[in-house]
DOTITOR-554171 format. One record per residue: x, y, z of N, C-alpha, C in turn; residue in one letter; residue number from 0. Coordinates in steps of 0.001 Angstrom, whole numbers, always signed. Layout:
[atom [X; Y; Z]; [X; Y; Z]; [X; Y; Z]; A; NUM];
...
//
This chain:
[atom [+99607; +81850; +110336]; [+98353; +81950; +111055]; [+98398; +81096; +112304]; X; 0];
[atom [+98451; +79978; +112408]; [+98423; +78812; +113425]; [+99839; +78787; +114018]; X; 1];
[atom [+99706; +78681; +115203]; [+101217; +79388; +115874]; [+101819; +80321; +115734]; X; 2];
[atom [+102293; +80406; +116997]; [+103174; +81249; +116902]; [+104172; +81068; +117493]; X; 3];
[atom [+99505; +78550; +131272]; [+98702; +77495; +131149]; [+98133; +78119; +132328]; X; 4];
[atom [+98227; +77540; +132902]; [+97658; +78320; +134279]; [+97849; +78213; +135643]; X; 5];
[atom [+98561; +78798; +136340]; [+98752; +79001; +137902]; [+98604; +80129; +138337]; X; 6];
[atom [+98309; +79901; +139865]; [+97848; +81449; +140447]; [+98879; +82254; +140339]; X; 7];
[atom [+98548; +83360; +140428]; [+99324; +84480; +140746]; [+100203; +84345; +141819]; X; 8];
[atom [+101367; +84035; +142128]; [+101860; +84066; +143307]; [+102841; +84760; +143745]; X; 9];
[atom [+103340; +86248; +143026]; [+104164; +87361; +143507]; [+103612; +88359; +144315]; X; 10];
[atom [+103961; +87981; +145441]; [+103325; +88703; +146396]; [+103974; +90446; +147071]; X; 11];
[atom [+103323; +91493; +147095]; [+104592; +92600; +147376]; [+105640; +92335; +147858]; X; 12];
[atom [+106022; +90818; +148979]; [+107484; +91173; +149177]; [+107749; +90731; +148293]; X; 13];
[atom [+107712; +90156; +147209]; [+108592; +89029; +146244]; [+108722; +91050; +145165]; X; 14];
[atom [+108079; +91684; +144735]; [+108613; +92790; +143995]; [+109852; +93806; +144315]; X; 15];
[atom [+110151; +94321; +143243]; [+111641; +94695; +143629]; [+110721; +95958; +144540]; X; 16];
[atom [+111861; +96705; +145707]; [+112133; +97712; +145919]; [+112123; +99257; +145379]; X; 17];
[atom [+111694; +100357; +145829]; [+112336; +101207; +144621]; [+113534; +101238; +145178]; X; 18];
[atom [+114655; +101574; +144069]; [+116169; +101602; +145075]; [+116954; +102173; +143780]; X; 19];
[atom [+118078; +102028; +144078]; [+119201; +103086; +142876]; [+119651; +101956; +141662]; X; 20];
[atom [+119160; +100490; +142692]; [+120124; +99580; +141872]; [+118787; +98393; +141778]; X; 21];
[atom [+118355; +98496; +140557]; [+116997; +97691; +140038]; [+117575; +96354; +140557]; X; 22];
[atom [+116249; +95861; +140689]; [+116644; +94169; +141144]; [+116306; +93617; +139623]; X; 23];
[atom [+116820; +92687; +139595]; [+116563; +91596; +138419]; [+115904; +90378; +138792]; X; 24];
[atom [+115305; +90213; +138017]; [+114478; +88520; +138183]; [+114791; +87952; +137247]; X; 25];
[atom [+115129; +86437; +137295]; [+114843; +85582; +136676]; [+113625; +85198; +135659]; X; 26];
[atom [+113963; +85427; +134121]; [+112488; +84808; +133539]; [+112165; +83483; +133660]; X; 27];
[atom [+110803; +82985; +134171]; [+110796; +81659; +134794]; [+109215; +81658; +133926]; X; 28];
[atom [+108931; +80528; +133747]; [+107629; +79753; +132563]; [+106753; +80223; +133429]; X; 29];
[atom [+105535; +79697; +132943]; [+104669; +80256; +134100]; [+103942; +78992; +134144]; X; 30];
[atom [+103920; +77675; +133553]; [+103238; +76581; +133508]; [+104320; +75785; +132934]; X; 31];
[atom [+103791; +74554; +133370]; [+104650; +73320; +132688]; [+103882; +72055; +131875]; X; 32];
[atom [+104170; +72042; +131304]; [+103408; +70465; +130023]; [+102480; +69795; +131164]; X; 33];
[atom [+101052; +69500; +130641]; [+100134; +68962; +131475]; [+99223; +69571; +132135]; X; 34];
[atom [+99850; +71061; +132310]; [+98776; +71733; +133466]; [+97119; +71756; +133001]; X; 35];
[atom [+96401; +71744; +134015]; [+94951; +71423; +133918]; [+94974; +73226; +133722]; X; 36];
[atom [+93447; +73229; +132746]; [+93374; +74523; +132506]; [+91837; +74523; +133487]; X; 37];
[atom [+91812; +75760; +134212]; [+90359; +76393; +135439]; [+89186; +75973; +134581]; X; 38];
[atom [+88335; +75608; +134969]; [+86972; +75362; +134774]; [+86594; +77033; +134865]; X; 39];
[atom [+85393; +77367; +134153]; [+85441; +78513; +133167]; [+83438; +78807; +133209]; X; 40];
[atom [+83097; +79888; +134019]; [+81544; +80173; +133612]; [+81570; +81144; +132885]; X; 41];
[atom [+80854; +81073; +131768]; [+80597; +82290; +130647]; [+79519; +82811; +130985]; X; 42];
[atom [+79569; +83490; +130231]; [+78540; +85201; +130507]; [+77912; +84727; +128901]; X; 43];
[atom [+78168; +84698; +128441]; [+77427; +84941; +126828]; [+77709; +83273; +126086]; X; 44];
[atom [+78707; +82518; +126004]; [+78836; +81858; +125450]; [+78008; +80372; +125845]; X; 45];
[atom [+77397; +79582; +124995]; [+76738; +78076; +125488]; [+77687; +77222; +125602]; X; 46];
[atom [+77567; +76100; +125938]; [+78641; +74572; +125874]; [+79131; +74581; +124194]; X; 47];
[atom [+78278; +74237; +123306]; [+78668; +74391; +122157]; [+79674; +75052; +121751]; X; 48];
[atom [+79145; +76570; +121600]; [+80204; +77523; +121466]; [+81329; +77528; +121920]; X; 49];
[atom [+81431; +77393; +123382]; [+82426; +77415; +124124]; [+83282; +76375; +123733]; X; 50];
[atom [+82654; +74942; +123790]; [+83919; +74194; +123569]; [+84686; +74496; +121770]; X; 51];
[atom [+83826; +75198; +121226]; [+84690; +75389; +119996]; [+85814; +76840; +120214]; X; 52];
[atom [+85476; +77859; +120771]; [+86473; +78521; +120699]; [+87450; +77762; +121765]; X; 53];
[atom [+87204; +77290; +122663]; [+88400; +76749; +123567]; [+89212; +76231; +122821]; X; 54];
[atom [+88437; +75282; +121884]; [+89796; +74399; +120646]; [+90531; +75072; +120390]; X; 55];
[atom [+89488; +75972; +119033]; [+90575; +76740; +118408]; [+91472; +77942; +118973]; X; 56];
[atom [+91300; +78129; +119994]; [+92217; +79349; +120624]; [+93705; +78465; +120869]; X; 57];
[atom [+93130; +77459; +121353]; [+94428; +76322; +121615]; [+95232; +76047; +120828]; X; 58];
[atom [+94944; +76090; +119382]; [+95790; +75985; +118302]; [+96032; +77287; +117666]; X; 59];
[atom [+95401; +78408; +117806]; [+95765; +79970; +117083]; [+97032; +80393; +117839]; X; 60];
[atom [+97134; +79921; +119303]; [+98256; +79928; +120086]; [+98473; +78636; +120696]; X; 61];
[atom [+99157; +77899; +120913]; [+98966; +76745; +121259]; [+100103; +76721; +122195]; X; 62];
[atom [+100209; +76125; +123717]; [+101022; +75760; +124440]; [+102152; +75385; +124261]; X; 63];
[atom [+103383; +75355; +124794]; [+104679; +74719; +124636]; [+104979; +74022; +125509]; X; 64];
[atom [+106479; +73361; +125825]; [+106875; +72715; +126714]; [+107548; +73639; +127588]; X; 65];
[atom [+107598; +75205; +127521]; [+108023; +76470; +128452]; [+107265; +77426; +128893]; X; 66];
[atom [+106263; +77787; +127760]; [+104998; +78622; +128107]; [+103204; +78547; +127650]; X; 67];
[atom [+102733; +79095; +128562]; [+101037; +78552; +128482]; [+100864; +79226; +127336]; X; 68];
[atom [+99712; +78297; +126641]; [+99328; +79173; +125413]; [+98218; +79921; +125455]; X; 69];
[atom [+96727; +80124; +124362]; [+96002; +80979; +124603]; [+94721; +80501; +125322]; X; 70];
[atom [+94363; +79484; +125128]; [+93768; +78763; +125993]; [+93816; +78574; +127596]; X; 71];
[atom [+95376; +77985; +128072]; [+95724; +78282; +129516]; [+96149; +79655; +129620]; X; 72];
[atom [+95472; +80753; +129349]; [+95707; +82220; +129665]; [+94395; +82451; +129520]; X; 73];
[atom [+93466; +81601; +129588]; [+92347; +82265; +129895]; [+91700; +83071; +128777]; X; 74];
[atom [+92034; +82998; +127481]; [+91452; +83772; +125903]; [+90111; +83499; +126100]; X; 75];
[atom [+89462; +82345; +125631]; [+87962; +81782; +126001]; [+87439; +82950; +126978]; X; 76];
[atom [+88073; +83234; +128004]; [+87284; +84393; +129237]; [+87267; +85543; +128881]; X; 77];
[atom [+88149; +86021; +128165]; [+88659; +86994; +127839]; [+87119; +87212; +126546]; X; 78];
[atom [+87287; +86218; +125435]; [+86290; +86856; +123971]; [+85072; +86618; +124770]; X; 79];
[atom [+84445; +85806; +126158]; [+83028; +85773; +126326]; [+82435; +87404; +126836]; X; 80];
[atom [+83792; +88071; +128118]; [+83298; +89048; +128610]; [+83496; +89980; +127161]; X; 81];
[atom [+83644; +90451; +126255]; [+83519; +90990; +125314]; [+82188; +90922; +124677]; X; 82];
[atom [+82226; +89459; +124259]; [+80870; +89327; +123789]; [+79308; +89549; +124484]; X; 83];
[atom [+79504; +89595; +125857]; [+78691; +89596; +127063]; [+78229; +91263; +127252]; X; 84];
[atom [+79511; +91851; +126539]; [+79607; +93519; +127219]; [+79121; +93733; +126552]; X; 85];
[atom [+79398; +95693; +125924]; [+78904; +96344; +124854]; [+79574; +96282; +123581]; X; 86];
[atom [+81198; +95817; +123505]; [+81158; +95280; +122201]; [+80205; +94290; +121093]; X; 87];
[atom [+80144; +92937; +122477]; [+79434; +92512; +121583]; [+77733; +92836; +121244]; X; 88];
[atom [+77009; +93766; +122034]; [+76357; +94106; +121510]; [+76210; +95587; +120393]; X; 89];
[atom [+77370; +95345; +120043]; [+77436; +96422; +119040]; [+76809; +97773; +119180]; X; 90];
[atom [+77758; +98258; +120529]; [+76990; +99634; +120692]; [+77665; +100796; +120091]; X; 91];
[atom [+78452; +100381; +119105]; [+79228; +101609; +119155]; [+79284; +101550; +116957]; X; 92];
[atom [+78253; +100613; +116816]; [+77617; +100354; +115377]; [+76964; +101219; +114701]; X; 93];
[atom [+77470; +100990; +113170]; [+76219; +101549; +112914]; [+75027; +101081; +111954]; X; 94];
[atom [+73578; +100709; +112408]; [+73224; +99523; +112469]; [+71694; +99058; +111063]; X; 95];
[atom [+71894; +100475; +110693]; [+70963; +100738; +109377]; [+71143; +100571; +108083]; X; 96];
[atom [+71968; +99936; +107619]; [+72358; +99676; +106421]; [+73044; +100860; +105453]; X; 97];
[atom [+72777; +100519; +104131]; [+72285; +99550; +103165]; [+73710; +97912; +103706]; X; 98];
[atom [+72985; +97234; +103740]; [+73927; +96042; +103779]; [+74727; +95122; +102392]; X; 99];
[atom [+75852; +95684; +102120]; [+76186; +95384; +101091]; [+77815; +95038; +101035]; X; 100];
[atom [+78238; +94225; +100325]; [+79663; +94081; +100262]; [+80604; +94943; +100501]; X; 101];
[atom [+81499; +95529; +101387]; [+82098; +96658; +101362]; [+83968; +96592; +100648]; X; 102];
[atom [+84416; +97522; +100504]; [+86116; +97479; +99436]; [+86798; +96894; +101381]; X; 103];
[atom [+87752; +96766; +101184]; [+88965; +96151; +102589]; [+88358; +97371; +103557]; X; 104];
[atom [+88696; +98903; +102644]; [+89443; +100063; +103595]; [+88062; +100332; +104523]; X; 105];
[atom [+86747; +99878; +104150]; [+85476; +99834; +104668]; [+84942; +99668; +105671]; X; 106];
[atom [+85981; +98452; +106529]; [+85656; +97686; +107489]; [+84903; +96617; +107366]; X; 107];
[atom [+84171; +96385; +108472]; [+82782; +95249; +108881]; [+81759; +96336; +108673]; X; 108];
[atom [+80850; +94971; +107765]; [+79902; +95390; +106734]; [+79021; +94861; +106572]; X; 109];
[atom [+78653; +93874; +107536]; [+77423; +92767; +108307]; [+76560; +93469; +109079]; X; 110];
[atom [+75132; +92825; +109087]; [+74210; +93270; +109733]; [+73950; +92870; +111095]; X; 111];
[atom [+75027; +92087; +111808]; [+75361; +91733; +112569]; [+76153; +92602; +113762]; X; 112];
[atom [+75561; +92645; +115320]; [+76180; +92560; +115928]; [+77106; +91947; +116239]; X; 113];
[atom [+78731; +92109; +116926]; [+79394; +91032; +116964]; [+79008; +89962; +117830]; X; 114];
[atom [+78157; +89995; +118579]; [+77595; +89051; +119409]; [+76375; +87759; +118443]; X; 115];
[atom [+75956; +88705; +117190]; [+75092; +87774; +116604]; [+76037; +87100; +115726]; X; 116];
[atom [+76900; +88181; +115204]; [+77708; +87456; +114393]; [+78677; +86100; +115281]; X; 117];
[atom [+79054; +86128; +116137]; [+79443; +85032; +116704]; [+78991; +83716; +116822]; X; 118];
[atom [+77272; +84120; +117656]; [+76231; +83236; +117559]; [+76085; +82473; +116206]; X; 119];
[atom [+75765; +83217; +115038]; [+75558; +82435; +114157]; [+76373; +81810; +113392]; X; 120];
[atom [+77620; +82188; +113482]; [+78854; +81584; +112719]; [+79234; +80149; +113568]; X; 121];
[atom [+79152; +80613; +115268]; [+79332; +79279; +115670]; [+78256; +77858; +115541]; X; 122];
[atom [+76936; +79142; +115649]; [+76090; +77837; +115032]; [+75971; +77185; +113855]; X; 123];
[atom [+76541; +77997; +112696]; [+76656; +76782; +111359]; [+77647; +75864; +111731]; X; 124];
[atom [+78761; +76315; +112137]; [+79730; +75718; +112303]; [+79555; +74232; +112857]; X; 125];
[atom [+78655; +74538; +114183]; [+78244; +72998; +115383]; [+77276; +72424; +114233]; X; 126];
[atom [+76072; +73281; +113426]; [+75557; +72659; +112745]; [+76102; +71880; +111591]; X; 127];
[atom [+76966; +72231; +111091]; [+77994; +71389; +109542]; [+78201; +70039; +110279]; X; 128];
[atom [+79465; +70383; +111689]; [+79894; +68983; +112063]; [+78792; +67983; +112744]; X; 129];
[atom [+77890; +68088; +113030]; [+76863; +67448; +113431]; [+76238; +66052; +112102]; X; 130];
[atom [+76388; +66696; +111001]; [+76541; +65961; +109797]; [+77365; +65046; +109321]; X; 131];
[atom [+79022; +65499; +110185]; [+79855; +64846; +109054]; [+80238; +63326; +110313]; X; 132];
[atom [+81125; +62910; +109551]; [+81679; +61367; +110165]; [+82815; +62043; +110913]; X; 133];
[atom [+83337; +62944; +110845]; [+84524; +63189; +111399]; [+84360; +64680; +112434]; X; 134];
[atom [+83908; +64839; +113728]; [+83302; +65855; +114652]; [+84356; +66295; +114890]; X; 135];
[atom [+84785; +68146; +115476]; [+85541; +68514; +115468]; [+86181; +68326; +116655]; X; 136];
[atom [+85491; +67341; +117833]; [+85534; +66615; +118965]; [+86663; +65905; +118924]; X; 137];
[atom [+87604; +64990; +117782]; [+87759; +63836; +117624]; [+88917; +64299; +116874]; X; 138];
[atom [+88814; +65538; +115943]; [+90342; +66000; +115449]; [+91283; +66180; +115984]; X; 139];
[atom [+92160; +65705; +114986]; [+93728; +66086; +115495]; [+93974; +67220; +115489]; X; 140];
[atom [+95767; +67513; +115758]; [+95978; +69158; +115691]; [+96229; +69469; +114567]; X; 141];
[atom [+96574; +68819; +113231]; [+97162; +68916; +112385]; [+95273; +69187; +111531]; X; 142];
[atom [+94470; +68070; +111765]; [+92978; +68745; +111168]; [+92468; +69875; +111320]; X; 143];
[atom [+92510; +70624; +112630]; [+92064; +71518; +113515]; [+93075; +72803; +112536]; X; 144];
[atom [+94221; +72534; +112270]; [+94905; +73797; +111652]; [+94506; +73753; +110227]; X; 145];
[atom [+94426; +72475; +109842]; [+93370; +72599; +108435]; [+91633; +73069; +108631]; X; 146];
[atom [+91245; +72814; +108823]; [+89832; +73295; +109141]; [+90256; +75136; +109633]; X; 147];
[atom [+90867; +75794; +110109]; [+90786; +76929; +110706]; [+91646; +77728; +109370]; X; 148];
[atom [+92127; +77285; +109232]; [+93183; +77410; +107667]; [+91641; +77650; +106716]; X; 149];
[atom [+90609; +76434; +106417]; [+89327; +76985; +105170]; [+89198; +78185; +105835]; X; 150];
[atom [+88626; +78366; +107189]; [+87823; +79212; +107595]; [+88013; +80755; +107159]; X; 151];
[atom [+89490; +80951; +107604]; [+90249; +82047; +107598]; [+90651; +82439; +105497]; X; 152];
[atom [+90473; +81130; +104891]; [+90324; +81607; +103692]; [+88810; +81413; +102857]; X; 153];
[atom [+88031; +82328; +103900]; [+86676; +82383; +103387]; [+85768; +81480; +102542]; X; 154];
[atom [+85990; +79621; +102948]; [+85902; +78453; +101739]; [+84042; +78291; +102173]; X; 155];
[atom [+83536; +79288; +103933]; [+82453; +78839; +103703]; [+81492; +79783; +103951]; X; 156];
[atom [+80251; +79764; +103850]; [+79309; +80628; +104372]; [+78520; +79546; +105599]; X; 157];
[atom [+78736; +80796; +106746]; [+78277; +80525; +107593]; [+76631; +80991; +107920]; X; 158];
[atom [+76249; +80300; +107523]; [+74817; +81069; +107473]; [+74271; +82937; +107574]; X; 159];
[atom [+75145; +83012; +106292]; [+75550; +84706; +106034]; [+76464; +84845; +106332]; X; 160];
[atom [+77303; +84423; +107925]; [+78639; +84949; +107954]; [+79821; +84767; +106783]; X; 161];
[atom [+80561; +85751; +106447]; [+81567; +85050; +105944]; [+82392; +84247; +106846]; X; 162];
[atom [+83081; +83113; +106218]; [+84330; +82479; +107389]; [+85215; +83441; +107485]; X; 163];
[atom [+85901; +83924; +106759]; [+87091; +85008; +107003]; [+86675; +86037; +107952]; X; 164];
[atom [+85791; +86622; +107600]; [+85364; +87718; +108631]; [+85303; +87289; +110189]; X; 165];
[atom [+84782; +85892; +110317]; [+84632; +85466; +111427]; [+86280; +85456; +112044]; X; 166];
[atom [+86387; +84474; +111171]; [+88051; +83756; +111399]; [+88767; +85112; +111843]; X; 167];
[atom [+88549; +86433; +111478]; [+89375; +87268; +111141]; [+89149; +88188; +112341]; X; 168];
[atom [+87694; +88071; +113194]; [+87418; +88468; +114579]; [+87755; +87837; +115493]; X; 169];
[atom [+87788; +86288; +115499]; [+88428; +85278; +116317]; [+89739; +85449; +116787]; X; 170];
[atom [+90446; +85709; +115723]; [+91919; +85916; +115988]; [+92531; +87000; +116472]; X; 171];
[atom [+91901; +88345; +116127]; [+92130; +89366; +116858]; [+91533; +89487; +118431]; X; 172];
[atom [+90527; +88388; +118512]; [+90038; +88352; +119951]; [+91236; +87813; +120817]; X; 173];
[atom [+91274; +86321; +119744]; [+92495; +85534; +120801]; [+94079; +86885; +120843]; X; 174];
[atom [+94257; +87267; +120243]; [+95716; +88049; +119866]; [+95384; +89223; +121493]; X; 175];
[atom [+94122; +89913; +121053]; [+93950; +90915; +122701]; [+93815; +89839; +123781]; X; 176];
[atom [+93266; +88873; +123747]; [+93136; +87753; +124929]; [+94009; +87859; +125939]; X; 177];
[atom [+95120; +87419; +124736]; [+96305; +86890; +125177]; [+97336; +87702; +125350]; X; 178];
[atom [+97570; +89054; +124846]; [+98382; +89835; +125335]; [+97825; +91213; +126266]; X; 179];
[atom [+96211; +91694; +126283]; [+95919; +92836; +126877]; [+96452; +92564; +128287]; X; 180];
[atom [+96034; +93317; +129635]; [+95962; +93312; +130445]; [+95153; +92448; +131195]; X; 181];
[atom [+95568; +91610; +132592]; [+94740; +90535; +132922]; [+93448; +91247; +133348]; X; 182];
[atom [+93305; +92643; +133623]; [+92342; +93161; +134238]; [+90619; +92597; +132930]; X; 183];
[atom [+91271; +92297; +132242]; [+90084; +92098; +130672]; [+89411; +90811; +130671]; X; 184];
[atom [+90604; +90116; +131798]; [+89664; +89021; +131758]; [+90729; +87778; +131240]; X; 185];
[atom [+92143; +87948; +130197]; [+92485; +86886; +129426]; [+94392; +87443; +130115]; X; 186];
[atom [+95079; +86660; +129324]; [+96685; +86923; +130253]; [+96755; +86592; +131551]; X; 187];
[atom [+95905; +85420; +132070]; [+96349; +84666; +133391]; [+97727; +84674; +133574]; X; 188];
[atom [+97700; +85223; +134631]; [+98826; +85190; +135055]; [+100060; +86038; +134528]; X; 189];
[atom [+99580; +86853; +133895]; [+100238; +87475; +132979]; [+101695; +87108; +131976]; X; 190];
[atom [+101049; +85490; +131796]; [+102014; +84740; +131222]; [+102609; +85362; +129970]; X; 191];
[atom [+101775; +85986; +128798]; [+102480; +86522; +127762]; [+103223; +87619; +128235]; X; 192];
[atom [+103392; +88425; +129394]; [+104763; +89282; +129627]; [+105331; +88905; +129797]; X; 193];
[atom [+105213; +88079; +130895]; [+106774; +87132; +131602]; [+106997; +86518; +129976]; X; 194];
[atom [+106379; +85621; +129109]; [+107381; +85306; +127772]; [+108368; +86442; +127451]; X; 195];
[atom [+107323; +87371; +127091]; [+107960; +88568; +126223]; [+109312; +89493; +126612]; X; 196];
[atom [+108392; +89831; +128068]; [+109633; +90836; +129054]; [+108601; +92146; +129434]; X; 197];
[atom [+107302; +92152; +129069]; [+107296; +93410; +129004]; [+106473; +93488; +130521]; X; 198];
[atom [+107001; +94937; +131080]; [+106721; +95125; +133081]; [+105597; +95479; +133170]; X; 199];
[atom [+104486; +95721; +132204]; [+102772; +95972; +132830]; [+102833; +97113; +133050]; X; 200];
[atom [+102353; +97622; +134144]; [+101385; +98791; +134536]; [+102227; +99562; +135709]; X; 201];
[atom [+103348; +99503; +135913]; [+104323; +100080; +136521]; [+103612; +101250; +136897]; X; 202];
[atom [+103567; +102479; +138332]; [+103045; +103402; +138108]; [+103957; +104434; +138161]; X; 203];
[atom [+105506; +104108; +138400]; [+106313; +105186; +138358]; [+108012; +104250; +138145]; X; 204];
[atom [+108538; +104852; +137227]; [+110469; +104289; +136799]; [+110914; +105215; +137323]; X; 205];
[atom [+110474; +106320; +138129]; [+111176; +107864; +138889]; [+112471; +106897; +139051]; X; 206];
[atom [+112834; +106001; +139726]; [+114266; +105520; +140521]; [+115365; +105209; +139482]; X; 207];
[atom [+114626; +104689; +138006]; [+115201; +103904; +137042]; [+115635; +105195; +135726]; X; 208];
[atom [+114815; +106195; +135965]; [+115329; +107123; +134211]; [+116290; +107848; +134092]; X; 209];
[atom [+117497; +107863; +135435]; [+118579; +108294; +134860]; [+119847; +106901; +135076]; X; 210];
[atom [+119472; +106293; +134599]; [+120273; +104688; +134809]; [+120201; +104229; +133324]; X; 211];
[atom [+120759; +104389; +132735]; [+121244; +103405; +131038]; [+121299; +102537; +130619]; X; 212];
[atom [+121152; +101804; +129971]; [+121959; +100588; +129511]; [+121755; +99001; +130348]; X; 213];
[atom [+121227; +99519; +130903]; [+120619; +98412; +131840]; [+119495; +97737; +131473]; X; 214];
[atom [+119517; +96482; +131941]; [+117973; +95955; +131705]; [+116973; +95716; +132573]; X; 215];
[atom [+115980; +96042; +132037]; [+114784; +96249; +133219]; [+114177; +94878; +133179]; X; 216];
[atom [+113741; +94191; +134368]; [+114151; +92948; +134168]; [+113161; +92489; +135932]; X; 217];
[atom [+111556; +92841; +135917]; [+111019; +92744; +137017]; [+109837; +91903; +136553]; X; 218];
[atom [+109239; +91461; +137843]; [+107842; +90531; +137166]; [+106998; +91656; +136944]; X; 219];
[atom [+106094; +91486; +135890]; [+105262; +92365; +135697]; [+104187; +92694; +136578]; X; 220];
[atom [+103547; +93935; +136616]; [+102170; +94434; +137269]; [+101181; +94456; +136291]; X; 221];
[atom [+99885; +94463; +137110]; [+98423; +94541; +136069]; [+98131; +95417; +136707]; X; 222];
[atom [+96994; +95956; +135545]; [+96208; +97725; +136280]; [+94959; +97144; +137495]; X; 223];
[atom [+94705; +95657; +137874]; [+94051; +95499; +138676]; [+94750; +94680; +139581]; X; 224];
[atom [+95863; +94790; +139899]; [+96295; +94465; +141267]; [+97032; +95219; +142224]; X; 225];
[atom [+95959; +94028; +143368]; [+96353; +94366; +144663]; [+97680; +94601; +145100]; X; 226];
[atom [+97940; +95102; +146595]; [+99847; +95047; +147054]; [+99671; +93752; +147519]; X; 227];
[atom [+99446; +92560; +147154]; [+99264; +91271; +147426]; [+99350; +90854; +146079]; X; 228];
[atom [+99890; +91056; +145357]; [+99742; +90284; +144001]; [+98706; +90310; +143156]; X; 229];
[atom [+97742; +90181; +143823]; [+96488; +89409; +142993]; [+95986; +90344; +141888]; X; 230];
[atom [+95413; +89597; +141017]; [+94673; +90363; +139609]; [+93331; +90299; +140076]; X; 231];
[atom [+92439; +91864; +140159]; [+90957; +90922; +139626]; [+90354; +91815; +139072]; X; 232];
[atom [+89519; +90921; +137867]; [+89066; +91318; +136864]; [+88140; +92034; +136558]; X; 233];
[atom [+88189; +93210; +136144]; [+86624; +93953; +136032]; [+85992; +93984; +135329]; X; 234];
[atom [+84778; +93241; +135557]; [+83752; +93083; +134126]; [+83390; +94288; +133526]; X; 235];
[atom [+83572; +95356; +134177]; [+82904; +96613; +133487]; [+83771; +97702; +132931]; X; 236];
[atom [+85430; +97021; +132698]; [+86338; +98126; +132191]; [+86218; +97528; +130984]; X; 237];
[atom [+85708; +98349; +129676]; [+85500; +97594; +128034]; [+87115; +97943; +127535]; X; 238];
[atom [+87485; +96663; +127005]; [+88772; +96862; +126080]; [+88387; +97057; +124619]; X; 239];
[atom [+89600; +97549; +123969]; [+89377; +98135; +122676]; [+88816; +96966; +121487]; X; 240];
[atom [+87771; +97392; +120493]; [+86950; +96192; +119771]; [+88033; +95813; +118624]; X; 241];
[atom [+87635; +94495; +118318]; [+88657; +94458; +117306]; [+88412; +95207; +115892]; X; 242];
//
């Protein structure tokens, strides 16, 4: 479960290959280094509260290295608010009449909850529990933080109706699209999880490359919202798939 940063965009059309007979290769290069400050961040849906709790835990569901940004410096946090902000999280695509009752796995989500309420209120037991205890989730280590997300994900609480798992179990599929969809969604600054991976984005044509073999394709990646200047920008109004 627990494991597995941020700079601008700066490949600019001349820095992309050519079309040509003989692919250029790039170098895979990090996209952040140990330390980097992560962007100051306005939400659409989420409060201070909230926010600073998914920022944590996204940080540890993926957590940074000493080669690549994790889910946090990729911008995840931006990524689950415009979701929650859109029509996912107001559960438009629900169905919202009951009977409300325990459902078998193959069932789905089975809450009377929008995912937007369901968020709300799971994060608010949550701020509400630690508000109680001697030990705030402010003040944990990383090793607490993977214990605490560890109960969650094995359903140890009720969140004022929410289950934890269910929550835990939307959280993570948020951070997982965050961090690998397209930057156009809002999360993959920089489109750091391709450059890890390898994979070239939104290419709109290999015409030069599909009768060439054995070769490796080996370019910085494209997003479906950029400019011939590099740049990504984000459209609040293209909805990505719900978890």
């Amino acid at each position: 479960m627990v494991p597995a940063a941020l700079v601008p965009d700066t490949a600019t059309a001349q820095e992309r290959p050519e079309h040509s007979a003989s692919p250029t290769h790039y170098p895979v290069v990090p996209t952040t280094a140990p330390g980097t400050s992560v962007q100051s961040q306005t939400y659409l849906f989420l409060n201070d509260e909230e926010a600073a709790f998914i920022e944590a835990a996204v940080a540890r569901l993926i957590p940074k290295d000493e080669q690549w940004a994790g889910a946090l410096e990729a911008g995840v946090p931006n990524y689950i608010d415009r979701q929650l902000a859109g029509a996912w999280g107001a559960g438009e695509r629900l169905y919202r009449n009951g009977p409300w009752q325990p459902g078998t796995p193959s069932q789905g989500y089975q809450l009377p909850f929008t995912p937007g309420e369901m968020f709300r209120t799971a994060l608010a037991a949550i701020n509400k529990e630690q508000s109680t205890t001697d030990r705030p989730l402010a003040t944990m280590s990383s090793d607490e933080w993977d214990s605490y997300l560890r109960s969650l994900e094995a359903g140890e609480k009720d969140l004022a109706g929410v289950p934890s798992d269910v929550f835990f179990a939307h959280l993570w599929q948020c951070t997982l699209e965050g961090f690998f969809a397209d930057p156009v969604y809002g999360g993959n600054r920089d489109m750091t999880s391709w450059r890890m991976i390898g994979f070239p984005g939104a290419y709109a044509s290999y015409y030069d490359l599909v009768d060439q073999h054995g070769i490796k394709f080996d370019r910085l990646p494209t997003s479906l919202g950029e400019d011939v200047h590099g740049h990504v920008h984000v459209n609040p109004g293209i909805p990505a798939s719900s978890p």
